[in-house]
N, C-alpha and C positions, 0 to 999 in steps of 0.2 A: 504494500500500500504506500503510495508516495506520499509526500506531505498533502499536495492538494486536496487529495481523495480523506486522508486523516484530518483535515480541518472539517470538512464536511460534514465528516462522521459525528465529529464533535460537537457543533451546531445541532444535527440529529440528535444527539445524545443529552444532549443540553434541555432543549427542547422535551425530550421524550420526560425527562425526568421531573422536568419542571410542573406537565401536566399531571404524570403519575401522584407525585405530592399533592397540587393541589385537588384529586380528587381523594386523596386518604385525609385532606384535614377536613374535609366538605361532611364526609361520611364519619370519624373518628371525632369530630369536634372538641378538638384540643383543647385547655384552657391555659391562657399566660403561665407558664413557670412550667408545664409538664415536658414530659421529655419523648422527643421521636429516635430512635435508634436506626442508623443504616448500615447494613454489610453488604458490600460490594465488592464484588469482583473483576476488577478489568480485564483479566486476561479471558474472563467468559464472555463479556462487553463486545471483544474484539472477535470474537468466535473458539479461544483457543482454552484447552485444559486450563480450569482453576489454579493459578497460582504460578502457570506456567508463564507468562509473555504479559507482566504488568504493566502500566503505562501509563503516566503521571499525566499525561497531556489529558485524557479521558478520568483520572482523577477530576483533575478540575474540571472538567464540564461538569461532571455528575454532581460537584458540589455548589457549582453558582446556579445552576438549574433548582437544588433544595434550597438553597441559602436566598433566591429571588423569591419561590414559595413561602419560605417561613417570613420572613422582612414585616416588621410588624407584630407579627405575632406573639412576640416573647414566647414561645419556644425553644427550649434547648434541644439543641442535636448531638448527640453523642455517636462518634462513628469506631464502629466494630472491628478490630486490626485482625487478621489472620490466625489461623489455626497455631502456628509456630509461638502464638506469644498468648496461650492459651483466649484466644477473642475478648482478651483485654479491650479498652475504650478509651478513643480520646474526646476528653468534656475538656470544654473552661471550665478553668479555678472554681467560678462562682458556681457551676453546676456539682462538682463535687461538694462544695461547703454545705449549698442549702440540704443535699441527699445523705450530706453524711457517707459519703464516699471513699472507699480502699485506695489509698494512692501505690502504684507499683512504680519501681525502678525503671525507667525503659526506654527510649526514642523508637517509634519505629518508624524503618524505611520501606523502600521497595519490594526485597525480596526477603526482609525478614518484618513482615506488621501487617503489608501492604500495601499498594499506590495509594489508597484512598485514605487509610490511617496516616499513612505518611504528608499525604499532601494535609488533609485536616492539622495535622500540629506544625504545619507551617502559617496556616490560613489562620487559624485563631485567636485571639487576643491575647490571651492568658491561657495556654495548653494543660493541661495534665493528663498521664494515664492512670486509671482506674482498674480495678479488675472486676469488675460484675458491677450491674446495675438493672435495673424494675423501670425501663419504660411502659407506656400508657401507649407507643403505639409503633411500625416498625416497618421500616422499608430492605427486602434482600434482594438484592441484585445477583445475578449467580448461583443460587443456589447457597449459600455462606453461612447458612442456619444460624439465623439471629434469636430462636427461641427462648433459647438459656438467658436472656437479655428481657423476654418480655414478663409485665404482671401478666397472673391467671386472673382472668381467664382469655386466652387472645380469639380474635373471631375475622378470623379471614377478610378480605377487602378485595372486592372485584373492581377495575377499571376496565376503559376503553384501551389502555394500553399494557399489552402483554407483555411484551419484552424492551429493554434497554439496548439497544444497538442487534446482538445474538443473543444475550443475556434474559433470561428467566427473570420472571418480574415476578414476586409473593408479598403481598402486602397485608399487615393485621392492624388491628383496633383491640383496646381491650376492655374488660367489662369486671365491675366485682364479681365474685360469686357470690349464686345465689344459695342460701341456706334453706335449711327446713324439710320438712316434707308438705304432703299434699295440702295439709291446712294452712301451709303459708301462704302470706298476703307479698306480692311485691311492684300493685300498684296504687298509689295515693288514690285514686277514686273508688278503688275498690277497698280501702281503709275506713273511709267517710263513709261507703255504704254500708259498711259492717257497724259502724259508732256511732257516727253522725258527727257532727265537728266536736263539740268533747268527747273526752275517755269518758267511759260508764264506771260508776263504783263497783268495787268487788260484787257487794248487793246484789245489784242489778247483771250483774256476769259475771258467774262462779269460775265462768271456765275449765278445760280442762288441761293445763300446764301448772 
């Protein structure tokens, strides 16, 4: 692929990602401070084996493409480094402080973090790597199993766009879980029509819990 054709791509890629994002924030409806996690893989981006053929140039699209999505949002993004450095994360400072965050030893690069981790702690204000974190919602690129990363309970996210350049696109949302068994309530109108706007006294509903 010449350069010509590699600018292209990148624009493509830019573009793809930018819409990917903003339809997981449309459907995940993030709030200021929660956190999106992405693991990306360039060398799948580009058509080739994970981990095989990085490529910092397709880094950076894939991160001004999320980074023009989030703008605004006060969302943090924490991005997912490679299997080699067990898919540690690189957050700003300030997203480790407010989570209470693992801080690990580490810079990653290319071929040992990833293009995307690596480009990310150039790109960031204040970098730090982490080693686990509980995002609320979560972009894979690649195939790069961001799971271990997300709250339970996570709930898949369908778009118009499937794939990142040749890259596999899997997008999640996550949700509390729900408790209980069958006599649990877990909508507010169907609470009101159990009560009515006050609680009942014991008296009045013995219940059976």
């Amino acid at each position: 692929m010449d350069n010509q054709d590699l600018e292209k791509l990148r624009e493509e890629v830019k573009r793809q990602t930018k819409e990917a994002t903003t339809s997981l924030l449309h459907v995940a409806r993030l709030k200021p401070g929660q956190i999106l996690v992405l693991g990306c893989s360039t060398s799948e981006v580009l058509g080739h084996r994970i981990g095989s053929a990085s490529n910092v140039g397709i880094a950076q699209a894939i991160l001004e493409g999320i980074e023009e999505a989030l703008k605004g949002t006060g969302i943090h993004l924490a991005v997912q480094c490679c299997e080699h450095l067990n898919r540690a994360l690189v957050v700003e400072e300030e997203t480790a402080e407010k989570y209470g965050l693992t801080e690990v030893t580490v810079l990653p690069v290319p071929h040992a973090g990833g293009a995307t981790a690596a480009t990310a702690l150039r790109r960031f204000k204040h970098p730090v790597v982490v080693e686990a974190i509980q995002a609320h919602a979560g972009i894979d690129i690649g195939d790069t199993l961001i799971g271990m990363h997300l709250r339970p309970v996570a709930v898949p996210v369908r778009s118009e766009v499937k794939r990142i350049g040749q890259a596999n696109l899997v997008m999640a949302r996550t949700r509390p879980k729900l408790i209980g068994g069958k006599r649990a309530v877990y909508a507010w109108d169907e609470v009101e029509e159990r009560f009515g706007k006050s609680a009942p006294s014991t008296e009045e509903s013995p219940g059976k819990c």
